[in-house]
N, C-alpha and C positions, 0 to 999 in steps of 0.2 A: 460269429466266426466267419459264415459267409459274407457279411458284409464287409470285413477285414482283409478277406482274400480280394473282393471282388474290386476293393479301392487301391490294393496292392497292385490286381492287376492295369490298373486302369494308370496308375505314378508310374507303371513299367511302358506301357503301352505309350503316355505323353510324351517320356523320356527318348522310346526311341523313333516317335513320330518327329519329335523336335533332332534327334541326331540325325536323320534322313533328310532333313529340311538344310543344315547347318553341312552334311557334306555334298547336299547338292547345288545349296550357292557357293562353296569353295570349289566346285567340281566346275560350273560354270562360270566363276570370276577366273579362276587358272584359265579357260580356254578364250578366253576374251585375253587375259592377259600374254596368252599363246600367239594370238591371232592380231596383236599389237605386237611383237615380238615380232612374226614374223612379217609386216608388213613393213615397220622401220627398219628391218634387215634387207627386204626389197628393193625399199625407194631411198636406202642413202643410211638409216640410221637416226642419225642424231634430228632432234628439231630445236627449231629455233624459233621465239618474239618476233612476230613481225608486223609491218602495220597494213591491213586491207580498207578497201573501201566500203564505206559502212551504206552507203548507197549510191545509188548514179552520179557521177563526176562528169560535169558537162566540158565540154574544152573551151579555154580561155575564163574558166570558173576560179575564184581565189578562195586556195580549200580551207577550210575552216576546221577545228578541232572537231567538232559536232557527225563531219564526215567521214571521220576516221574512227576504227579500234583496232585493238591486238588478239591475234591470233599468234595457236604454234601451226609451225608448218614444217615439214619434212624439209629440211638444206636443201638435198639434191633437187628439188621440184621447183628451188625458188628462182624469181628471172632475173637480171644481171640488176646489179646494183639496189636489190629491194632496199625500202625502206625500214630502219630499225626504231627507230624514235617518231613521233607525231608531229614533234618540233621542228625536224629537217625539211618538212613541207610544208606547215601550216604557214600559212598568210602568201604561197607561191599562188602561181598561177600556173595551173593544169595545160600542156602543148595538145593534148588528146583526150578522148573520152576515156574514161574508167568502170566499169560497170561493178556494181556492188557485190564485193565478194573477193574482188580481183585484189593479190597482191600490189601494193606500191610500190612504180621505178622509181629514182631519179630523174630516169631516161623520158617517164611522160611530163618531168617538170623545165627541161632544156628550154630554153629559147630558142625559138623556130629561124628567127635573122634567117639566113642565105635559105635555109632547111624550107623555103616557102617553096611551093610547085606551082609556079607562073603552066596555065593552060598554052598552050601554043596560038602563034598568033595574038594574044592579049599581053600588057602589060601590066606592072603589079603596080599600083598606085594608093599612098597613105595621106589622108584628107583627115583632120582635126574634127572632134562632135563632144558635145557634150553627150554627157548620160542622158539628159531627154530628149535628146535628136538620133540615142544609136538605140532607141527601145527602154532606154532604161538601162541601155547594159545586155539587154538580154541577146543581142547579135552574135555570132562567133564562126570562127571560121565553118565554112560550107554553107551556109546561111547563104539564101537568093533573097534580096533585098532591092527594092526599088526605090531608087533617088530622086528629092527632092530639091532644088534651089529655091529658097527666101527671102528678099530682100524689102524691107517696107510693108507694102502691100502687094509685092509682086510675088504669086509663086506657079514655079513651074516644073513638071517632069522632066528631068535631066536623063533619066537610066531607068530602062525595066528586068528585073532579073540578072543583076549583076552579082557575083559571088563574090563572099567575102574572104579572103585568102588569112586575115590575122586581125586582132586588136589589142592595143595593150592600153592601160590605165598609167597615167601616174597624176600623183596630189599636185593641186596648182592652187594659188589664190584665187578669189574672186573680189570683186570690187566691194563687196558688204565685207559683214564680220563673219559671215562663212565661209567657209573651203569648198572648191565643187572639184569633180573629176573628170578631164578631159581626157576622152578615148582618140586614138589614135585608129582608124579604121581602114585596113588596107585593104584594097578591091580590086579584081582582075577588068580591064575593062581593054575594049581596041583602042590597039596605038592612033587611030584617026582620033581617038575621042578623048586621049587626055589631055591636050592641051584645054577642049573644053572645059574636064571638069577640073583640072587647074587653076583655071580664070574666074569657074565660079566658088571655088573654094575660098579664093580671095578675095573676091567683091559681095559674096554672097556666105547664110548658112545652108547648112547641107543638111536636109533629115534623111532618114535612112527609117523605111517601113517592111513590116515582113507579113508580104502577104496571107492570106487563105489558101486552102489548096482549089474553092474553085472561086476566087478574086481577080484572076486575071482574065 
């Protein structure tokens, strides 16, 4: 009989060990769900798909799917023109840096054209490179770069420390049966010195190096 009472008590005891378990995570999901409630009530409400940067987005970088995913995000928090789909971007080329996290504009994928900021004093000048005369590609605007002319066997220091203001790619032929990509490399340099490096853009190729911080 004792032992009948004592298993009684012990089915009552699980029972409401387990009801105390079962209204305390209802008691804590409601306040979580309170505290979502009230913070979409705060910042705007509704959310929305949207697509961020899945990690660092360098400028003049052609963004790739791999760089992107979707997130929701409060409307009211989002910046003008974000990006809804993955597709509206991938294969652009990024105007600025993106940092991982950060919602996508449109606005960092515009074309810089006029949107360039010539330094005072210097002018903005765009010289032809291939991908292995601009790094590989890996140049982009802000980049201090030091210039090379090569001709034959001649080569010589043209510019130290010249900034690079923009680059853009497009697909060209090459004389094989591959395709290469010729960078278009615009550079802020003094108006005494473009006629220079005009002349030698034309008779000469142009590498482009990017120093060490302590190589100069």
């Amino acid at each position: 009989m004792r032992k009948n009472k004592a298993a009684f008590v012990g089915v009552v005891c699980g029972v409401l060990c387990a009801a105390c378990v079962f209204a305390y995570t209802q008691a804590v999901r409601g306040e979580a769900d309170q505290q979502r409630r009230d913070a979409l009530a705060r910042y705007g409400g509704d959310q929305v798909e949207v697509c961020v940067a899945k990690r660092d987005i360098a400028a003049g970088e052609v963004v790739e799917a791999s760089a992107i995913e979707t997130r929701l995000w409060v409307a009211d928090l989002l910046p003008a023109e974000a990006v809804r789909q993955a597709s509206e971007v991938v294969g652009s080329k990024a105007s600025s840096v993106m940092l991982a996290g950060e919602v996508l504009s449109k606005r960092r994928f515009q074309a810089e054209g006029s949107q360039i900021d010539v330094p005072d004093g210097q002018v903005a000048l765009s010289v032809p490179a291939k991908d292995v005369q601009a790094v590989g590609g890996a140049i982009g605007p802000g980049s201090l770069v030091d210039v090379y002319a090569t001709g034959g066997s001649d080569t010589q220091a043209l510019a130290r420390g010249v900034r690079v203001l923009a680059t853009s790619v497009a697909d060209g032929e090459s004389t094989g049966s591959s395709s290469a990509k010729v960078s278009w490399v615009t550079v802020a340099v003094g108006a005494d010195r473009a006629e220079e490096m005009v002349s030698a853009a034309q008779r000469t190729e142009l590498y482009f190096t990017l120093p060490g911080a302590n190589a100069r």
